[in-house]
HTML snippet that shows the backbone in 3Dmol.js (N, CA, C, O; Angstrom):
<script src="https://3Dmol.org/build/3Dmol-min.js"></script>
<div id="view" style="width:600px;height:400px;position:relative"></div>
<script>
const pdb = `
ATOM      1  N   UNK A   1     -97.953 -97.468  17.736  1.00  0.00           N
ATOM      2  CA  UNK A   1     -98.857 -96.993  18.760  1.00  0.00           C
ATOM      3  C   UNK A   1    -100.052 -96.334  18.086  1.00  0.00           C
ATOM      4  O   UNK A   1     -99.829 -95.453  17.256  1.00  0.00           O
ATOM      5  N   UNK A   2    -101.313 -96.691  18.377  1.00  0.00           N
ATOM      6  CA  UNK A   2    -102.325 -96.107  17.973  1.00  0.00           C
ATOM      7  C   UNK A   2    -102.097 -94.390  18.144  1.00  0.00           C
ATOM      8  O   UNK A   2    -101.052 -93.810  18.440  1.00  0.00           O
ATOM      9  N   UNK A   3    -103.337 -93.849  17.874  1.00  0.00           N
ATOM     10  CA  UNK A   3    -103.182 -92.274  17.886  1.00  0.00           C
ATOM     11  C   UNK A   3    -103.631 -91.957  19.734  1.00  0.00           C
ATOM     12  O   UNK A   3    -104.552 -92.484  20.358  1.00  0.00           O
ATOM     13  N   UNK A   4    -103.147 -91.469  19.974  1.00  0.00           N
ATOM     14  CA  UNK A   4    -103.824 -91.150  21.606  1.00  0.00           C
ATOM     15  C   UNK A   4    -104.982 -89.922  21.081  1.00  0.00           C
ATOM     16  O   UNK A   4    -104.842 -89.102  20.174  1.00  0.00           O
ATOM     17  N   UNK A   5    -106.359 -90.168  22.167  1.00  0.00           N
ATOM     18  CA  UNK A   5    -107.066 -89.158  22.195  1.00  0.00           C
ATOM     19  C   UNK A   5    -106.611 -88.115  23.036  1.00  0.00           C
ATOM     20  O   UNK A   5    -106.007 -88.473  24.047  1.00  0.00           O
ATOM     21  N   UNK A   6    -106.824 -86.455  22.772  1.00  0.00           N
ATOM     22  CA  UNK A   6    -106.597 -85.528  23.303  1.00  0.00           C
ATOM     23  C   UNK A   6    -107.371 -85.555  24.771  1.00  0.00           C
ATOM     24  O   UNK A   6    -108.291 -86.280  25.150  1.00  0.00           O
ATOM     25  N   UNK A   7    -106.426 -84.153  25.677  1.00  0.00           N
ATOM     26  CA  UNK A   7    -107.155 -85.000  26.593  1.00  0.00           C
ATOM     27  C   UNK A   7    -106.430 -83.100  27.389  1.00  0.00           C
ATOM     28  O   UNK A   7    -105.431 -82.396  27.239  1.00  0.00           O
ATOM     29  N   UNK A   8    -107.499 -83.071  28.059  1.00  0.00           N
ATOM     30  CA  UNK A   8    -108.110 -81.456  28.394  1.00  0.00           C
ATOM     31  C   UNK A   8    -107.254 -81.535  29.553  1.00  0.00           C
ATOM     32  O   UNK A   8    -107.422 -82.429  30.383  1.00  0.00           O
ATOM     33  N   UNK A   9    -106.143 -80.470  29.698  1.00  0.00           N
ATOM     34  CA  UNK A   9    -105.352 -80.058  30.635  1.00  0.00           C
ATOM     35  C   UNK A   9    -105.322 -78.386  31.320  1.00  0.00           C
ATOM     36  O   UNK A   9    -106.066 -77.556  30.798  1.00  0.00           O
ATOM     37  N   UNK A  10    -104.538 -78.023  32.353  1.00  0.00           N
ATOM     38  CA  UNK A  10    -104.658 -76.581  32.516  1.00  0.00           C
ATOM     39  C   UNK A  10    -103.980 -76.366  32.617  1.00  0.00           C
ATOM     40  O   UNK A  10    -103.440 -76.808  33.630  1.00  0.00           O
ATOM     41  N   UNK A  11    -103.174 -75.445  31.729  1.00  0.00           N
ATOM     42  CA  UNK A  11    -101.550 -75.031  32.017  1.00  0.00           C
ATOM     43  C   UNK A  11    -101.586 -73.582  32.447  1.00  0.00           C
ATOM     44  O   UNK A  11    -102.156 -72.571  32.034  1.00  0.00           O
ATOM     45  N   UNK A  12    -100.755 -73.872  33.440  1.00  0.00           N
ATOM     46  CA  UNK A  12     -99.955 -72.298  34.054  1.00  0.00           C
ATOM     47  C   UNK A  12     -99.571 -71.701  33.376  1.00  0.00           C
ATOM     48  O   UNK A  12     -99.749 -70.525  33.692  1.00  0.00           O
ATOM     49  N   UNK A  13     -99.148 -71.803  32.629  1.00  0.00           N
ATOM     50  CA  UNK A  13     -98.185 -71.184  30.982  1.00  0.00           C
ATOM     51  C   UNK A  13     -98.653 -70.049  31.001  1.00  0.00           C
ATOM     52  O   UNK A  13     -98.271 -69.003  31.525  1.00  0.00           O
ATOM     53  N   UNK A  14    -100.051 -70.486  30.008  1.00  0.00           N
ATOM     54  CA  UNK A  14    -100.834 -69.803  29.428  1.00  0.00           C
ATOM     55  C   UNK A  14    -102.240 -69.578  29.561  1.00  0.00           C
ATOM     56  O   UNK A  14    -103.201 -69.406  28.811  1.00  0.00           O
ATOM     57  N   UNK A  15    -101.984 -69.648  30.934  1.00  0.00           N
ATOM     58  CA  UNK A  15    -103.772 -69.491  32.034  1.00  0.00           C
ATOM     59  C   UNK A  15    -104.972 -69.398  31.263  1.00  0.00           C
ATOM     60  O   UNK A  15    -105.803 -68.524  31.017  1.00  0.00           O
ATOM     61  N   UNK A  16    -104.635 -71.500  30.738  1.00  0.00           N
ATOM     62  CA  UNK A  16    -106.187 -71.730  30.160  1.00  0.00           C
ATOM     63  C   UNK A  16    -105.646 -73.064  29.960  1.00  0.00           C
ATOM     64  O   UNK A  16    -104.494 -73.496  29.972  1.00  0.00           O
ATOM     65  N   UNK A  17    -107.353 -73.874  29.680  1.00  0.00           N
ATOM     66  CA  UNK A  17    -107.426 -75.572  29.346  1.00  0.00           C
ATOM     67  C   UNK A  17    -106.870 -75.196  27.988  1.00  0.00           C
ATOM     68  O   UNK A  17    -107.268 -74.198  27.388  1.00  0.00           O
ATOM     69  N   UNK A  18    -105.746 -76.186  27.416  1.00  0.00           N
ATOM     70  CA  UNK A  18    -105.811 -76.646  26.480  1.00  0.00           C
ATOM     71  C   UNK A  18    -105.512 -78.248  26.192  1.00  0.00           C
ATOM     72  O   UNK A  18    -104.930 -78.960  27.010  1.00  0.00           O
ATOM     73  N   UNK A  19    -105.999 -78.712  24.902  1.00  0.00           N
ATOM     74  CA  UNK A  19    -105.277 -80.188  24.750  1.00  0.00           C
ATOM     75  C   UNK A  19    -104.304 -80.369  23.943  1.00  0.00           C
ATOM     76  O   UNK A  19    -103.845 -79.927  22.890  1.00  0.00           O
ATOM     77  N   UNK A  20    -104.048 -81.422  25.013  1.00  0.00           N
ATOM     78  CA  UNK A  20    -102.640 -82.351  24.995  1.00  0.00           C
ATOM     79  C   UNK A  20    -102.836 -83.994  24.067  1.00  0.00           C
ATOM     80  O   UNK A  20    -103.873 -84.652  23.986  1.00  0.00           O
ATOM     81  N   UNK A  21    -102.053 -84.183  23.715  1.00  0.00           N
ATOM     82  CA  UNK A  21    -101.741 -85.866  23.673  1.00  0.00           C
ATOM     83  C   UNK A  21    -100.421 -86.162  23.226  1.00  0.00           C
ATOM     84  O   UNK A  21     -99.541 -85.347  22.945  1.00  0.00           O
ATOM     85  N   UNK A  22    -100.356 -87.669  23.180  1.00  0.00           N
ATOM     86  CA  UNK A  22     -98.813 -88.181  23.338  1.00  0.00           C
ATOM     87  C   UNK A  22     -98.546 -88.394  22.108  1.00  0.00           C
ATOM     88  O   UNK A  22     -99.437 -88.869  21.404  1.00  0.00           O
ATOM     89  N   UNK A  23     -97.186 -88.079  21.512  1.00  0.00           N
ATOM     90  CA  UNK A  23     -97.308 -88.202  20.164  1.00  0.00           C
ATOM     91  C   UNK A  23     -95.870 -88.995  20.057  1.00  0.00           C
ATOM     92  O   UNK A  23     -95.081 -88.638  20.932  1.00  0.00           O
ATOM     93  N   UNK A  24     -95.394 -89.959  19.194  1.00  0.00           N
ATOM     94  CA  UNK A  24     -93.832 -90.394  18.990  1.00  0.00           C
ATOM     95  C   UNK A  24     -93.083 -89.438  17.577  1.00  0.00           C
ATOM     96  O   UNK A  24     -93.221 -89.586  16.363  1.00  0.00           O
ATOM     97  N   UNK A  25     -92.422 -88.630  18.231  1.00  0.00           N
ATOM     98  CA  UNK A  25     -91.728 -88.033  16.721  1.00  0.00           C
ATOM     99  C   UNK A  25     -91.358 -88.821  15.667  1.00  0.00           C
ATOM    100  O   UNK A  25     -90.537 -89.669  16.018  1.00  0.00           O
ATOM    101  N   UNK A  26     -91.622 -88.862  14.622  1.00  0.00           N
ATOM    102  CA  UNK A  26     -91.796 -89.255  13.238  1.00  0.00           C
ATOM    103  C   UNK A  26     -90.234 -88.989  12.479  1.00  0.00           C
ATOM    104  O   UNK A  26     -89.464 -88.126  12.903  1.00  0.00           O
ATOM    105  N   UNK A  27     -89.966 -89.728  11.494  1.00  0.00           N
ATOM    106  CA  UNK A  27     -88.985 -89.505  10.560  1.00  0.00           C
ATOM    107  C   UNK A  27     -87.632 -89.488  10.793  1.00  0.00           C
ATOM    108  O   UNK A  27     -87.360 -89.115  11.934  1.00  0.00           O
ATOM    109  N   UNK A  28     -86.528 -89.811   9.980  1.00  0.00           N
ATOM    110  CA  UNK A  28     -85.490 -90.182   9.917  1.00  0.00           C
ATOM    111  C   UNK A  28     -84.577 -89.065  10.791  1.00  0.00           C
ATOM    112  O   UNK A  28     -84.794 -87.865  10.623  1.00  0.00           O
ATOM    113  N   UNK A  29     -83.387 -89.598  11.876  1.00  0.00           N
ATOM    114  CA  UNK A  29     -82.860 -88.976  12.273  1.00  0.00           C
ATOM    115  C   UNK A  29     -83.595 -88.344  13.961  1.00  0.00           C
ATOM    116  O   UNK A  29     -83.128 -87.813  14.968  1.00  0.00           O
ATOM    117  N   UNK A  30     -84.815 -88.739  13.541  1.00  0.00           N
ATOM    118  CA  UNK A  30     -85.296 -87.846  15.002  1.00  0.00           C
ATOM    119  C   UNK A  30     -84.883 -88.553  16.085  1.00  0.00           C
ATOM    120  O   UNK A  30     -84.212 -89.567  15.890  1.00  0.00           O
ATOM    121  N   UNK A  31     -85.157 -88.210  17.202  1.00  0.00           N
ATOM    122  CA  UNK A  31     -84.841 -88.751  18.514  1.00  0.00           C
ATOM    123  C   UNK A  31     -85.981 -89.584  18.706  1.00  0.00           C
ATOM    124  O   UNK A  31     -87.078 -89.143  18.364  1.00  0.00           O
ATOM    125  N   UNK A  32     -85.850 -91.187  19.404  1.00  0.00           N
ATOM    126  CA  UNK A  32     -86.428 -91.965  19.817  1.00  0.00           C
ATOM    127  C   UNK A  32     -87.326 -91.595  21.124  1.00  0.00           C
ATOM    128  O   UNK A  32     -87.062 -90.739  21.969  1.00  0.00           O
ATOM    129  N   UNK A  33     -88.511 -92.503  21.073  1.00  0.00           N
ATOM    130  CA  UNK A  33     -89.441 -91.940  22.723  1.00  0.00           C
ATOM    131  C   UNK A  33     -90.430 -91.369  23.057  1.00  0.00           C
ATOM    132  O   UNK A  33     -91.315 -92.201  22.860  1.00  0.00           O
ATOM    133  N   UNK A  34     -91.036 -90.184  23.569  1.00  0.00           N
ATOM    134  CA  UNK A  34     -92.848 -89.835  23.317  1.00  0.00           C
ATOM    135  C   UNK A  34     -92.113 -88.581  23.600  1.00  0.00           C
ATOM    136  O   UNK A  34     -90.975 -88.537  24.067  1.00  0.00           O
ATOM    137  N   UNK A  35     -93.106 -87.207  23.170  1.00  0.00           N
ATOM    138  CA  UNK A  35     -93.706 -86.276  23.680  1.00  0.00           C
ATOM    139  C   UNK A  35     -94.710 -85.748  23.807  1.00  0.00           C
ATOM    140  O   UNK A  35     -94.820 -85.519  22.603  1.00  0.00           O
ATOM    141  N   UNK A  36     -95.917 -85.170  24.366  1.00  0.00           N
ATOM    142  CA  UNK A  36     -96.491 -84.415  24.704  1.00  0.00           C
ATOM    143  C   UNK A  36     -96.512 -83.292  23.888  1.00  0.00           C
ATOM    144  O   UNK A  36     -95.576 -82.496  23.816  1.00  0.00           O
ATOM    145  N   UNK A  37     -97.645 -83.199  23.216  1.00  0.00           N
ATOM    146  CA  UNK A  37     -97.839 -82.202  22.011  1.00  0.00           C
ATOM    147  C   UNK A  37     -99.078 -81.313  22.471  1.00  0.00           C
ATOM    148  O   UNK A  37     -99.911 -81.870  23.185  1.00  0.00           O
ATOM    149  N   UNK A  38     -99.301 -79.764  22.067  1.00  0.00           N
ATOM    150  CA  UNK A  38    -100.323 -79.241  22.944  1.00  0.00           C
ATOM    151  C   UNK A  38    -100.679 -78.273  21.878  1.00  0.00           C
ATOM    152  O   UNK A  38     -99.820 -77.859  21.099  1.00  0.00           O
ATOM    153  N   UNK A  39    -102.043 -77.860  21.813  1.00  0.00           N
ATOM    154  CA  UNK A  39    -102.613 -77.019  20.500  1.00  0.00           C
ATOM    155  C   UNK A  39    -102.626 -75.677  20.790  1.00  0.00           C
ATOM    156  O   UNK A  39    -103.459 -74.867  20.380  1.00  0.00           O
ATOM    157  N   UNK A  40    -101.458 -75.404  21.679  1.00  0.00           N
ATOM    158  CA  UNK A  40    -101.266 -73.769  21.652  1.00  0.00           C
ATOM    159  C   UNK A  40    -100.063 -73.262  20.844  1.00  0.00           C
ATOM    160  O   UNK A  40     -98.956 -73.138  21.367  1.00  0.00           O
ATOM    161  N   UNK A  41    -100.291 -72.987  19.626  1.00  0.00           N
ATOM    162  CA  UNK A  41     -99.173 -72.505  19.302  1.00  0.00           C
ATOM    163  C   UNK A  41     -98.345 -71.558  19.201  1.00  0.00           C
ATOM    164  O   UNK A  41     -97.142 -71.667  18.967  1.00  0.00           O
ATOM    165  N   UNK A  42     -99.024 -70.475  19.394  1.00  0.00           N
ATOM    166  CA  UNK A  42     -98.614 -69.355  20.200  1.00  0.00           C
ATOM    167  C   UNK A  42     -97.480 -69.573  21.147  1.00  0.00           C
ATOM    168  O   UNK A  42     -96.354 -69.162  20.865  1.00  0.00           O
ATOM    169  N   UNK A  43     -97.779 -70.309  22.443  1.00  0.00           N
ATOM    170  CA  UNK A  43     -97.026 -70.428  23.220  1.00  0.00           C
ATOM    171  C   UNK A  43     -95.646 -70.744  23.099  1.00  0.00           C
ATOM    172  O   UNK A  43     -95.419 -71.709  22.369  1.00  0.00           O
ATOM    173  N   UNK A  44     -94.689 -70.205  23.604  1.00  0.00           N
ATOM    174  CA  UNK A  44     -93.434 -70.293  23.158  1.00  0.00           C
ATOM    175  C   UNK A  44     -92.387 -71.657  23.595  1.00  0.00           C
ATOM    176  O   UNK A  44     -91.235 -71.752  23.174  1.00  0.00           O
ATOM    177  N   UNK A  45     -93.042 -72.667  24.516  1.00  0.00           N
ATOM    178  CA  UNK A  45     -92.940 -73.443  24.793  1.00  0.00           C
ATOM    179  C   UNK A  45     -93.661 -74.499  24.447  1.00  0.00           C
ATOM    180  O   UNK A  45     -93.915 -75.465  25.167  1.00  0.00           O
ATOM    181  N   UNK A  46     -94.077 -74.283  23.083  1.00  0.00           N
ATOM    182  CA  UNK A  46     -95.078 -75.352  22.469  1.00  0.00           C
ATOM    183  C   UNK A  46     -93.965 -76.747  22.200  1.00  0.00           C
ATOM    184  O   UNK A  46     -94.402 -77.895  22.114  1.00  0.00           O
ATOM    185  N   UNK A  47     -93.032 -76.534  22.132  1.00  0.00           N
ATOM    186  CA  UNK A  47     -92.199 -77.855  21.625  1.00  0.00           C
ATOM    187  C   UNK A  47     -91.226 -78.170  21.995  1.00  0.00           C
ATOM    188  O   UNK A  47     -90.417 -78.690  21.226  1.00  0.00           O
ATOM    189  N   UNK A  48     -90.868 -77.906  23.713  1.00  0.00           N
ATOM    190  CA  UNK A  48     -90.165 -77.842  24.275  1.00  0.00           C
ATOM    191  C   UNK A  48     -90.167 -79.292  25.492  1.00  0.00           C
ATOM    192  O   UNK A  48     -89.198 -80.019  25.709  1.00  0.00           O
ATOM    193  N   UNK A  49     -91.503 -79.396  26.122  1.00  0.00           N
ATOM    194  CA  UNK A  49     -91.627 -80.135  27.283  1.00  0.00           C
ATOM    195  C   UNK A  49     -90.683 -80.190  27.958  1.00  0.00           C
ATOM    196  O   UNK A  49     -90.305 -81.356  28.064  1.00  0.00           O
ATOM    197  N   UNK A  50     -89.880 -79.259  28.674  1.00  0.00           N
ATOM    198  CA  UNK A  50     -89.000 -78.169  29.354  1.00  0.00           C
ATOM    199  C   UNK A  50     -89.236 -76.923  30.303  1.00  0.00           C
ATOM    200  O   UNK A  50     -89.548 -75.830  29.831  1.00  0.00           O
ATOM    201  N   UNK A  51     -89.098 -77.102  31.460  1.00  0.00           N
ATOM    202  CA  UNK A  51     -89.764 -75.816  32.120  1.00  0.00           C
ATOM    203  C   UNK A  51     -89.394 -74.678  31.703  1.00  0.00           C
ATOM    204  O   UNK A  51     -88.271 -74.385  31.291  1.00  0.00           O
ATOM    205  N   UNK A  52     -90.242 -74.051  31.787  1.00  0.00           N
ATOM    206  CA  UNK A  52     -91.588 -73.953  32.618  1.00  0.00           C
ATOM    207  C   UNK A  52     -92.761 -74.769  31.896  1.00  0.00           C
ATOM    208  O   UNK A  52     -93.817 -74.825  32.526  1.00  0.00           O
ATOM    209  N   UNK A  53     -92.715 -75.335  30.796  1.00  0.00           N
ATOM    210  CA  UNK A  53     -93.431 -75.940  30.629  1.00  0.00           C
ATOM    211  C   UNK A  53     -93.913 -77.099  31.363  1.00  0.00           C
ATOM    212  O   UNK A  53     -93.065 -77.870  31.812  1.00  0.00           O
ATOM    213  N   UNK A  54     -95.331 -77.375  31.582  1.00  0.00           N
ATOM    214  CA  UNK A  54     -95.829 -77.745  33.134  1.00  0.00           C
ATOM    215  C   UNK A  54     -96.045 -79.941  31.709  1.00  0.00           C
ATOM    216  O   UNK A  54     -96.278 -81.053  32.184  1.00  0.00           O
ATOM    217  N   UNK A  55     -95.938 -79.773  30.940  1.00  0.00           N
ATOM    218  CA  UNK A  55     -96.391 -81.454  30.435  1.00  0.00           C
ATOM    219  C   UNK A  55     -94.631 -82.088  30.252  1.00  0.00           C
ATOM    220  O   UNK A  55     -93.651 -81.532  29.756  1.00  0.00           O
ATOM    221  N   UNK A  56     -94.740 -83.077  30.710  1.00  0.00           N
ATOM    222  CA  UNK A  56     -94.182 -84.508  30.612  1.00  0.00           C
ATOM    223  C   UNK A  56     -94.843 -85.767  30.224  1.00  0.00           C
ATOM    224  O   UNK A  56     -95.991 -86.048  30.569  1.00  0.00           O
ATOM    225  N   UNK A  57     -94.163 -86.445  29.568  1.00  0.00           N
ATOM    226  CA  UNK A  57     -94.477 -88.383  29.511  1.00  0.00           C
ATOM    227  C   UNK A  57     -95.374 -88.529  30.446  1.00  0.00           C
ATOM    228  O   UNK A  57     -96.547 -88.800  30.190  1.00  0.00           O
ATOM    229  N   UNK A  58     -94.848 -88.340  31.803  1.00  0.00           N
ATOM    230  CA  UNK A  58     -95.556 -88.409  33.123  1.00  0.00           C
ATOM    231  C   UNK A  58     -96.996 -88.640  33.501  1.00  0.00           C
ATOM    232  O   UNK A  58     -97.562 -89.349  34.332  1.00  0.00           O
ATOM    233  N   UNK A  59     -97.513 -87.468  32.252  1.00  0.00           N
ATOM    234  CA  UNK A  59     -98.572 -87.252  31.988  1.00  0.00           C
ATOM    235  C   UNK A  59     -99.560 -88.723  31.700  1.00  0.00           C
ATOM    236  O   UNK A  59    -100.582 -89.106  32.269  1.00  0.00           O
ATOM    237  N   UNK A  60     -98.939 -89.191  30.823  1.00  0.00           N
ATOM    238  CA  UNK A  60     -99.729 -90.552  29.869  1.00  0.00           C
ATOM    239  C   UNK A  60     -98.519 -91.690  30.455  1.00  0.00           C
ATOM    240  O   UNK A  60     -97.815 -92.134  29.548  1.00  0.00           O
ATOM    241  N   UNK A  61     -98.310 -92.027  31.367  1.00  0.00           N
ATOM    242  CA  UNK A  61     -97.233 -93.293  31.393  1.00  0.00           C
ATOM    243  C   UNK A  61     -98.690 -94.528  31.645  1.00  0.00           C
ATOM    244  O   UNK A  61     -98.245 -95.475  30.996  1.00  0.00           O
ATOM    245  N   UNK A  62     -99.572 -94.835  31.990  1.00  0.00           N
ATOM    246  CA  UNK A  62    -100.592 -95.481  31.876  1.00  0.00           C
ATOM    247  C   UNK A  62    -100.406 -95.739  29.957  1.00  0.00           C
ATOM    248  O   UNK A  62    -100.021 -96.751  29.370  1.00  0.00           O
ATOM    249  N   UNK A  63    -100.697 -94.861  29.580  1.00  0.00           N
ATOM    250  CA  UNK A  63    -101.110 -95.302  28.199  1.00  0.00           C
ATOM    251  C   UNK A  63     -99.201 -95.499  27.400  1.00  0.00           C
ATOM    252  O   UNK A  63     -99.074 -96.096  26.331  1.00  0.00           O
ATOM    253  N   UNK A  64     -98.217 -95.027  27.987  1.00  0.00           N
ATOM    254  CA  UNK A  64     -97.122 -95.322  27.404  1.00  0.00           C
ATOM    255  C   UNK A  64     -96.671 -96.947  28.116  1.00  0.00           C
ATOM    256  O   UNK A  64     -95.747 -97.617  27.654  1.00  0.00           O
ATOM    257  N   UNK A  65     -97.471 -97.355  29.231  1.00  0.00           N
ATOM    258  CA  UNK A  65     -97.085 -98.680  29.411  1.00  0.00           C
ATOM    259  C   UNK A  65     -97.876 -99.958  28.506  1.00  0.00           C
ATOM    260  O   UNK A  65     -97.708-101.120  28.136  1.00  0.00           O
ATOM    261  N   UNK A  66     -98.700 -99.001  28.461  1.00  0.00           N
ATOM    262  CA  UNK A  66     -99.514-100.296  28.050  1.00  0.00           C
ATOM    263  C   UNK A  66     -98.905-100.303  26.120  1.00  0.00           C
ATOM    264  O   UNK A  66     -98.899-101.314  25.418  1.00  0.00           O
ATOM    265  N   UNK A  67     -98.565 -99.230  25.774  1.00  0.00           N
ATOM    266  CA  UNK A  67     -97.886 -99.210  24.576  1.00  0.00           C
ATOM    267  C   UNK A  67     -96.574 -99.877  24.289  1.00  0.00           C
ATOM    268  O   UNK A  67     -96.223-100.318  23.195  1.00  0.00           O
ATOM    269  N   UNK A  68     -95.786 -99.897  25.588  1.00  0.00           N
ATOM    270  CA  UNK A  68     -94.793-100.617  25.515  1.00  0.00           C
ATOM    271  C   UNK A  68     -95.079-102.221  25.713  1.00  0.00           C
ATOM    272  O   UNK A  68     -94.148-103.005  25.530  1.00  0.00           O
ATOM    273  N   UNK A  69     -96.247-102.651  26.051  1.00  0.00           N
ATOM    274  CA  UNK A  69     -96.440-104.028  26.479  1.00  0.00           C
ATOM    275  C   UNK A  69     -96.933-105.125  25.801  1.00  0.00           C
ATOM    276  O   UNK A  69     -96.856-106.346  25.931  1.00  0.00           O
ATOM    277  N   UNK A  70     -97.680-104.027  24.726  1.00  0.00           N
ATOM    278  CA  UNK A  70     -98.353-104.677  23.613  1.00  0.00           C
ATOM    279  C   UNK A  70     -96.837-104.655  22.348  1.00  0.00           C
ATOM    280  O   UNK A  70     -96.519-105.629  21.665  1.00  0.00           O
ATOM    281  N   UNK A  71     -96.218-103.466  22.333  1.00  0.00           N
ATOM    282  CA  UNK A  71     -94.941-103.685  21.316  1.00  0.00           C
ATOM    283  C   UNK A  71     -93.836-105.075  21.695  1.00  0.00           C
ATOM    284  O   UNK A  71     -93.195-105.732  20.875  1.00  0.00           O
ATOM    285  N   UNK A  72     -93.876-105.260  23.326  1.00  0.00           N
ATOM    286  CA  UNK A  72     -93.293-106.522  23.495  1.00  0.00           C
ATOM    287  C   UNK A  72     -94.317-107.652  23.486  1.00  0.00           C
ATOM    288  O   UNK A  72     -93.695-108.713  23.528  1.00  0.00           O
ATOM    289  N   UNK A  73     -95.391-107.820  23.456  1.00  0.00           N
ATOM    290  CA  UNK A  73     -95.718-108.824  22.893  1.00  0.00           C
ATOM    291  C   UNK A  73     -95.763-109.767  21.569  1.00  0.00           C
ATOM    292  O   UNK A  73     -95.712-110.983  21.387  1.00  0.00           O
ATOM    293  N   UNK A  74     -95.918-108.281  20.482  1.00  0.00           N
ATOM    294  CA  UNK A  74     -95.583-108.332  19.594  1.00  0.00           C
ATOM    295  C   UNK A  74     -94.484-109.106  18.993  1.00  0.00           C
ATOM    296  O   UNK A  74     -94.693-109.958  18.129  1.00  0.00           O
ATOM    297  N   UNK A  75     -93.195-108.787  19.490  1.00  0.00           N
ATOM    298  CA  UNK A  75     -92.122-109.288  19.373  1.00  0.00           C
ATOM    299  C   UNK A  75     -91.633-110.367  19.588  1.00  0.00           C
ATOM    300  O   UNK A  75     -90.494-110.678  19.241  1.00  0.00           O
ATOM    301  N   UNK A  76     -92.367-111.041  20.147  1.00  0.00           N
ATOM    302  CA  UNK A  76     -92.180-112.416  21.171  1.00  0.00           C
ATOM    303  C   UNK A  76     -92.983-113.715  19.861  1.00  0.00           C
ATOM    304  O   UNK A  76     -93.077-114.907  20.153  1.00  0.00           O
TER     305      UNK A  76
END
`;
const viewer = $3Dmol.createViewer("view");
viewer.addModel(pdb, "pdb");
viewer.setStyle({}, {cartoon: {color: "spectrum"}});
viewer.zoomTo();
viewer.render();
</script>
């Protein structure tokens, strides 16, 4: 999957825009699938995508379909 561009959200969290984008965890052993990565690090729910944290997939399923469509083409 290419890199997704960031992309200006407003979270309740931490009552302010910050950005987001979709990222696939990297490296051996990790769990398969996307998350939602956000440049607050402070926030204690930075790596959770778990409420109260307000981001999900949900967010980018436009750009996670079209990621899945081009990986099955690929394959074919």
């Amino acid at each position: 999957m290419s890199r997704s561009r960031p992309r200006e959200f407003f979270c309740g969290v931490v009552s302010e825009s910050v950005q987001i984008r979709l990222r696939r965890p990297g490296g051996f052993g990790r769990p398969q699938g996307y998350f939602v990565q956000c440049n607050q690090t402070d926030c204690q729910y930075v790596d959770e995508n778990k409420p109260p944290c307000p981001l999900t997939t949900a967010l980018f399923a436009d750009e996670i379909k079209a990621a899945e469509e081009a990986r099955a083409q690929r394959a074919e």
